[in-house]
C-alpha positions in Angstrom: -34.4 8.7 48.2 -36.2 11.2 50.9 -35.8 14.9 50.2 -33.1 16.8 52.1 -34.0 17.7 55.8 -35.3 21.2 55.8 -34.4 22.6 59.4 -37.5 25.1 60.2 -36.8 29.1 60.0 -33.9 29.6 62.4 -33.3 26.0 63.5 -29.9 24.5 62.3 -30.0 20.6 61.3 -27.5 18.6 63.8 -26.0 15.5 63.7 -24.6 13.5 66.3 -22.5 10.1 65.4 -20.8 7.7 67.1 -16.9 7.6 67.1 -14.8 5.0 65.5 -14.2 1.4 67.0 -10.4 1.3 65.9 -7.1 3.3 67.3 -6.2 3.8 63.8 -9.2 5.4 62.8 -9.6 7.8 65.5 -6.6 9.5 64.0 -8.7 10.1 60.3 -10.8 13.0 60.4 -14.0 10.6 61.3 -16.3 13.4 59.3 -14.5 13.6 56.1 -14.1 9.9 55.6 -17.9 9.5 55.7 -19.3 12.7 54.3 -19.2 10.7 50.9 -20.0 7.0 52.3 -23.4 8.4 53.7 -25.3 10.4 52.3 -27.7 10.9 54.9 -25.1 13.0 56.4 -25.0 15.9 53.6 -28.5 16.9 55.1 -26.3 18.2 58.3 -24.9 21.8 58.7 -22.9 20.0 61.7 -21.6 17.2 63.3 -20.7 16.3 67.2 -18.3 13.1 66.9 -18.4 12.0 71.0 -15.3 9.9 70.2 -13.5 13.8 69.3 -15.1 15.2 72.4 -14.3 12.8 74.9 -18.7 13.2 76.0 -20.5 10.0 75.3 -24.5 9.5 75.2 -26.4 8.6 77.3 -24.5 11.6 79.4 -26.0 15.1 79.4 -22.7 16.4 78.3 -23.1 15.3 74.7 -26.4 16.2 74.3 -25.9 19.8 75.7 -22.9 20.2 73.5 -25.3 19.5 70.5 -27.2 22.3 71.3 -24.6 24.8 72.2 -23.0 24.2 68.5 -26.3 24.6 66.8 -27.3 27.4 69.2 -31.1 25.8 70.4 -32.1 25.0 73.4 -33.3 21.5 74.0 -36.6 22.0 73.9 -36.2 23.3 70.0 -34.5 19.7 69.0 -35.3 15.7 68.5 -33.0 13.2 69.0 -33.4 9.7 67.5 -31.7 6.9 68.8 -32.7 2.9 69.0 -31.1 3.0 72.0 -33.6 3.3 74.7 -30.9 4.3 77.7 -29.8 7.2 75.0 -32.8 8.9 74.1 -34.0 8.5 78.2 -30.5 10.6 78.3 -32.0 13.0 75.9 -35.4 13.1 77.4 -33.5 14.0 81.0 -32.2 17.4 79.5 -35.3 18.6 77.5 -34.9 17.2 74.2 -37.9 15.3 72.7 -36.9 12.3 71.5 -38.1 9.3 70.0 -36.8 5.5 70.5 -36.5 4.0 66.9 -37.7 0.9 66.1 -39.0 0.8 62.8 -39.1 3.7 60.2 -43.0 3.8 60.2 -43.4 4.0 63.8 -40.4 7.0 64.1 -41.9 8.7 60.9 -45.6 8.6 63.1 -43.5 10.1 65.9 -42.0 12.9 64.0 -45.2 13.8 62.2 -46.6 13.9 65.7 -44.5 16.2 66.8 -45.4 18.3 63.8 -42.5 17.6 61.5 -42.4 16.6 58.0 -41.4 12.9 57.7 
C-alpha cells in the first residue's frame, strides 16, 4: 500500500470522480457509499462528483469547479485521467496534467513535475 498523499504546504488534495451509471444510485450519497469501498479516496480532503453538479469533463466547468472548492488556481494542480480528450480538457484551462497509461509511466510524470510518487 502507498503512503497517504501529502498535499504540499497550503495545497488541499482534490478528487474528482465520475457519477453513477444507475437512476437508483444517483439518489445515494455517491461519496459516502464509497468512502469505505476505496481506499484511495481517504487520501482526499474533497470530492467534486460531476454527476451532483450537472459539469462533466472534458468541459472547463468541472475542472474550474475543482479548483474553486480547493481554493488553487490551475496552475497549482494535476489532474490524471486515461482519458486523453479529458486531461486535453484539463490542459485547456491551465492544469498540468498527465494521460495515464501505465503506473510507471504516470509515476515518471509526477516525479517530473517534482512530486513524490
Amino acid at each position: 500500500m502507498h503512503p497517504p498523499i501529502q498535499p504540499r504546504a497550503g495545497r488541499m488534495a482534490h478528487n474528482r470522480q465520475n457519477p453513477p451509471r444507475t437512476g437508483e444510485a444517483r439518489d445515494l450519497d455517491w461519496r459516502q457509499r464509497n468512502r469505505p469501498v476505496n481506499a484511495a479516496l481517504s487520501h482526499f480532503r474533497d470530492y467534486v462528483v460531476s454527476g451532483k453538479e450537472a459539469c462533466f469533463k472534458p468541459g472547463a466547468e468541472i475542472y474550474e469547479l475543482a479548483c474553486r472548492r480547493g481554493g488553487f488556481r490551475p496552475a497549482e494542480a494535476v489532474f490524471i485521467d486515461d482519458s486523453l480528450k479529458n486531461v486535453e480538457g484539463a490542459r485547456a484551462i491551465g492544469l498540468s496534467a498527465i494521460h495515464h497509461r501505465s503506473a510507471e509511466e504516470t509515476v515518471a510524470a509526477l516525479r517530473t513535475l517534482g512530486l513524490p510518487a
